[in-house]
N, C-alpha and C positions, 0 to 999 in steps of 0.2 A: 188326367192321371189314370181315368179309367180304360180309357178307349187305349193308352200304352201297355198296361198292364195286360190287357184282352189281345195286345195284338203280339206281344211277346210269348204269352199262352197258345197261342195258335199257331204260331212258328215254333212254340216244344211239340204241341202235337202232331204237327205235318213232319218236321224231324220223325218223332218216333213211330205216324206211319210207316214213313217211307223206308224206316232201319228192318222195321219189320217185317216189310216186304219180300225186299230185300236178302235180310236173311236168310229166306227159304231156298235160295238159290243153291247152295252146294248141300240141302238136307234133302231136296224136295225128291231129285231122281234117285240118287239112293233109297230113299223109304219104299218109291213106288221099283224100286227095282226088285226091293228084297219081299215084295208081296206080289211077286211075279209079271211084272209087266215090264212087257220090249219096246224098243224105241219107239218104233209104230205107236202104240199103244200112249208111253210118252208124250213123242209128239203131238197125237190127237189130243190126247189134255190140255196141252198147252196153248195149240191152233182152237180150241173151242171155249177155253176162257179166256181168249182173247174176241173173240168173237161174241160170248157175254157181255166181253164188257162195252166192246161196240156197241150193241143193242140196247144196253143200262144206260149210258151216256142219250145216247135219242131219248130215252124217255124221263132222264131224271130233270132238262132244266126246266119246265113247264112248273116241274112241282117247286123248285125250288126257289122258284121265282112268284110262285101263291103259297106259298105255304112260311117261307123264310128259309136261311141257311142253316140254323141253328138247330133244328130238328133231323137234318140230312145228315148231318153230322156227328149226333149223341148215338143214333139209335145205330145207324152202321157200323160207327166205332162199338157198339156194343155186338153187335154180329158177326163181327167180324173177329172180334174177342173169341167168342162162342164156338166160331171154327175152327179156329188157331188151336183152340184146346183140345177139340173133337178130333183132330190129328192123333193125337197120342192113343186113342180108343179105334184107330182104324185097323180093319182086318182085312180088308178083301179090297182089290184093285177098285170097284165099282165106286165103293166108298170114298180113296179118294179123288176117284173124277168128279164125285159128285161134289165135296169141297174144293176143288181147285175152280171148278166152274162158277159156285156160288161165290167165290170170294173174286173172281172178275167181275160177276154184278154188283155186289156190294162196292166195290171201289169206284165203277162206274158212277155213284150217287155221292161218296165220299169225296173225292178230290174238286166237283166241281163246287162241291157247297163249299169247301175252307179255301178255295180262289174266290167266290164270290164274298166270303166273309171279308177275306182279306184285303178284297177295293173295297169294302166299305169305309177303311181308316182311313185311305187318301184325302188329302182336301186338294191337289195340284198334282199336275204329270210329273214334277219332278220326283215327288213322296211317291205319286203311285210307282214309279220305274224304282225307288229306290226298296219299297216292300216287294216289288216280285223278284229283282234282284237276290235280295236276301232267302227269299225262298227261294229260288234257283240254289243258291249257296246251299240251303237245305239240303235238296233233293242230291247236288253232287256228293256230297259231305257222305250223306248213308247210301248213297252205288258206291262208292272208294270203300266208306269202313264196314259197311253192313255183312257183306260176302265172306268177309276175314272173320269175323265176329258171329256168323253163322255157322262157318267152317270150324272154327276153333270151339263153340259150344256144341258141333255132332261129334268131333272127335273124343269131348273129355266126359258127354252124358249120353249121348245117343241122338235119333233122331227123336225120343220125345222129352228128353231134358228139353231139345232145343226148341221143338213146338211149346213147350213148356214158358219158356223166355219168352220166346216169341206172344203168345199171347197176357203175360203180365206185362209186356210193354204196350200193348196196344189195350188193355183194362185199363193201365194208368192215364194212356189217352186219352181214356172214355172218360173218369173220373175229372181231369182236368178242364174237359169239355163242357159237363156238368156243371161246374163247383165257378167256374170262372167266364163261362161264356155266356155275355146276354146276345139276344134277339136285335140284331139291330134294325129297329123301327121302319128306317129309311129305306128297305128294300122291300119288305112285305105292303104288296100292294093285291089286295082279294080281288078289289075290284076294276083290275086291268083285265081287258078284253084277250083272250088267247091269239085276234088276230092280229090288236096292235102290237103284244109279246112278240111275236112272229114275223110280224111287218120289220120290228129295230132289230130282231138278232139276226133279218137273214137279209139285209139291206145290203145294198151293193157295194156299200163301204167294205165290207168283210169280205169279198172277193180275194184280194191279194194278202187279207193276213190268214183267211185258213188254206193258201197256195201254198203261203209260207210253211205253214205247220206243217204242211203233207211233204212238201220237199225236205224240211232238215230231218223230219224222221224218216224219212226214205234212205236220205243219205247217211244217217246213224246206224241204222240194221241193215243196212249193208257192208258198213265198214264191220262191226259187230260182228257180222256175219264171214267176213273173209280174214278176219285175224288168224280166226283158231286154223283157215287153211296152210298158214306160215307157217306152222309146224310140221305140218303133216307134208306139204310143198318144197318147200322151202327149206326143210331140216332146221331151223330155229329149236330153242326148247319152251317148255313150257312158261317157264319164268321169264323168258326175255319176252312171247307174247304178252305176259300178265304185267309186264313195265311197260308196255304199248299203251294197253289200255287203262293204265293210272295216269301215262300222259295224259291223257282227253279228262282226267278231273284236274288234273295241276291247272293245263291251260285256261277251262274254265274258270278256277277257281283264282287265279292270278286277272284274272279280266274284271270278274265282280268286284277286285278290293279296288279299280280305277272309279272311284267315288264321281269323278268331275263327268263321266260320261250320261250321267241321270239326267241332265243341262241339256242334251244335244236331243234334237226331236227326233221320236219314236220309231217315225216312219226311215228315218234318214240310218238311223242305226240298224234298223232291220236289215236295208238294203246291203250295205257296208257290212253287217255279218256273214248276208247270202254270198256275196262275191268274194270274203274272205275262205269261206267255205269252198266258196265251187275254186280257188287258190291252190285248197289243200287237197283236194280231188287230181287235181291236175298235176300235183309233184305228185302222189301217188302212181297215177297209170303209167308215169314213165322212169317210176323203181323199180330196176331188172332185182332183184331180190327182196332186200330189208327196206320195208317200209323207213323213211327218213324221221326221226325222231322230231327234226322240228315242224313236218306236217302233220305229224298227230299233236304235238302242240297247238299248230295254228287252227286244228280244224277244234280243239276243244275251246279257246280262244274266242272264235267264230259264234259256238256256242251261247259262251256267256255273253257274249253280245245278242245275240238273236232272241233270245229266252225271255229275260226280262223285256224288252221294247215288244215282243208281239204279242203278253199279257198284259201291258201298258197300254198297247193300243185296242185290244180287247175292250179292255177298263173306260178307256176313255169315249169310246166311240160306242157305247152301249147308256140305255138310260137303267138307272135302277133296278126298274123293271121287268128287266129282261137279260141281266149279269147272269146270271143262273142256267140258262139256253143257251148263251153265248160260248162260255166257260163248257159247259156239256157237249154243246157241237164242237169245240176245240179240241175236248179229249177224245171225241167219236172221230176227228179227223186223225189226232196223234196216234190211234190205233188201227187208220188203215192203212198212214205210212209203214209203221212199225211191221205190219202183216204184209203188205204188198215187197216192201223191199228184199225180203228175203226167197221170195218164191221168183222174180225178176231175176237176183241174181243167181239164183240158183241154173234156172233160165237161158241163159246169155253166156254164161263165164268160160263156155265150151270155144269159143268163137269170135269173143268179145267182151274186153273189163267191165267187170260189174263197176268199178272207180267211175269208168266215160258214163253210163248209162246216167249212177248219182250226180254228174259232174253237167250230165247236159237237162237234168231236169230241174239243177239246180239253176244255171243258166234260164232255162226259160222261165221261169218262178220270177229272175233277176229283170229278164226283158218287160212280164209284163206289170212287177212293179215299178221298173223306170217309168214305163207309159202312163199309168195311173199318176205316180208323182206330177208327171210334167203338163197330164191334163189338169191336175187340181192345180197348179203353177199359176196354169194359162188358161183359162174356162172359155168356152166357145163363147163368143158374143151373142147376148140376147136381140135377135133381130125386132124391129120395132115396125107398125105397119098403122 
């Protein structure tokens, strides 16, 4: 009863991270706009906490994994409070680069502790695929409503009503964090060595699933990245882009409710996500205009298959000990996707679809997880002498 009750609390928290996040999206460049800062200036905010949070990610699983999850998670969620607030009190451009940066570190430690909390409830790969699942379902849930919901509280209070919101959602976080989360036992281990931590999370098993992670966020910020050209290209309007990209939650989110796919192994779904994906790439590059509604269906689709199975196998293919590293170097990988793919297509797209580029690196991600499946299939014969 408890371990449900702790694990339904931790899916309202990551919820109401994630809304929070989120939110700042249609407050954040207007605030810093109307305290004098140009795109350049923007941009560099945004390219350098992201690059925080890379760097936060390397250093948080180590701790996470001696220290427990439960700690990475109260004290950030309270930092992160603290900055969310500190927005409203900001005056000068300096200030908030200097929170936007902080709050990629800070997340950096946050997301991998409440994934490592969260394989703690599993007892089987079916439970474990069905809780990342669900948080996948999360995390889509607040990119669909969070942005609306951000947009609608700068319009009716300003930008610090909404930093305002913005961190009593993320205090109650904190609070629920507190009030309902224990320490679970099972992963605080003092006295593991840093190299056997080391030795399980960077084991050759994990080759093709943080391939994975780099290919589907290479291929997301790049789609990402070439929507808003449909407008300006293409003469679409704003709104038919902005039903582009609620496609890619529907899809997802129509994949998560197929309950029976929790059943099918991890690895198997990954691959079958990837080639569903590198599918939706491939109607892409050869739409002489409008993107085709049901490729950004299938590429969300794709998604919700890929998400949960490569946190599954994360989960399953890490010992206790070392879920904290694992989960850390996952999201230190999902942040160089995220950053490489848009400087690539920026890149190329003069001469060459930025679609083919996503479409052929998904491809080889597909190649060399086929090979790994079929050598673990068929294992070389141990020679005998």
């Amino acid at each position: 009863m408890r371990y449900r009750r702790e694990k339904i609390v931790l899916h309202l928290i990551l919820l109401l991270i994630f809304i929070s996040v989120h939110m700042q999206y249609p407050v954040f460049t207007p605030l810093a706009v109307s305290l004098g800062a140009g795109s350049m200036v923007i941009g560099l905010m945004l390219s350098t906490a992201s690059f925080a949070n890379l760097g936060g990610n390397l250093l948080a699983g180590l701790s996470i994994d001696r220290t427990g999850p439960k700690l990475f998670i109260v004290i950030p969620l309270l930092m992160l409070a603290i900055s969310f607030l500190a927005h409203i009190f900001v005056q000068e451009t300096s200030h908030l680069f200097i929170l936007r940066v902080l709050n990629g570190f800070i997340l950096a430690f946050l997301t991998p502790a409440c994934m490592a909390f969260l394989s703690s409830f599993a007892r089987n790969s079916e439970s474990q695929s069905r809780n990342m699942a669900l948080n996948t379902f999360m995390v889509t849930l607040a990119m669909a409503a969070a942005p609306a919901l951000g947009g609608w509280a700068g319009e009716k209070y300003g930008a610090d009503g909404a930093y305002l919101i913005i961190a009593v959602l993320t205090g109650t976080a904190f609070c629920l964090a507190v009030l309902f989360l224990e320490q679970p036992p099972v992963l605080v281990k003092r006295n593991v060595s840093k190299q056997v931590i080391k030795g399980n999370a960077f084991n050759s098993l994990f080759y093709p699933v943080f391939l994975t992670a780099f290919a589907i966020m290479f291929a997301q910020s790049i789609l990402m990245y070439e929507l808003p050209f449909l407008i300006v290209e293409q003469g679409i309007s704003k709104g038919e882009a902005g039903k582009l990209t609620s496609l890619l939650g529907i899809g997802t989110m129509l994949v998560l409710a197929f309950i029976f796919l929790h059943r099918i192994r991890s690895d198997i779904r990954a691959l079958s996500g990837l080639i569903l994906m590198a599918a939706a790439l491939g109607i892409m590059m050869f739409s002489d205009k409008m993107l085709p509604y049901y490729s950004i269906l299938l590429f969300g689709a794709a998604s919700g298959i890929i998400f949960p199975a490569m946190m599954t196998l994360v989960a399953e293919k890490t010992g206790d000990g070392s879920r904290g590293m694992a989960f850390a170097f996952l999201s230190a990988v999902f942040s160089t996707g995220t950053i490489t793919g848009p400087f690539i297509a920026a890149a190329v797209r003069d001469f060459i679809s930025p679609y083919f580029t996503a479409w052929f690196v998904l491809m080889a991600v597909v190649a060399v997880q086929g090979a790994y499946m079929l050598k673990q299939a068929h294992p070389a014969p141990v020679s005998r002498t």
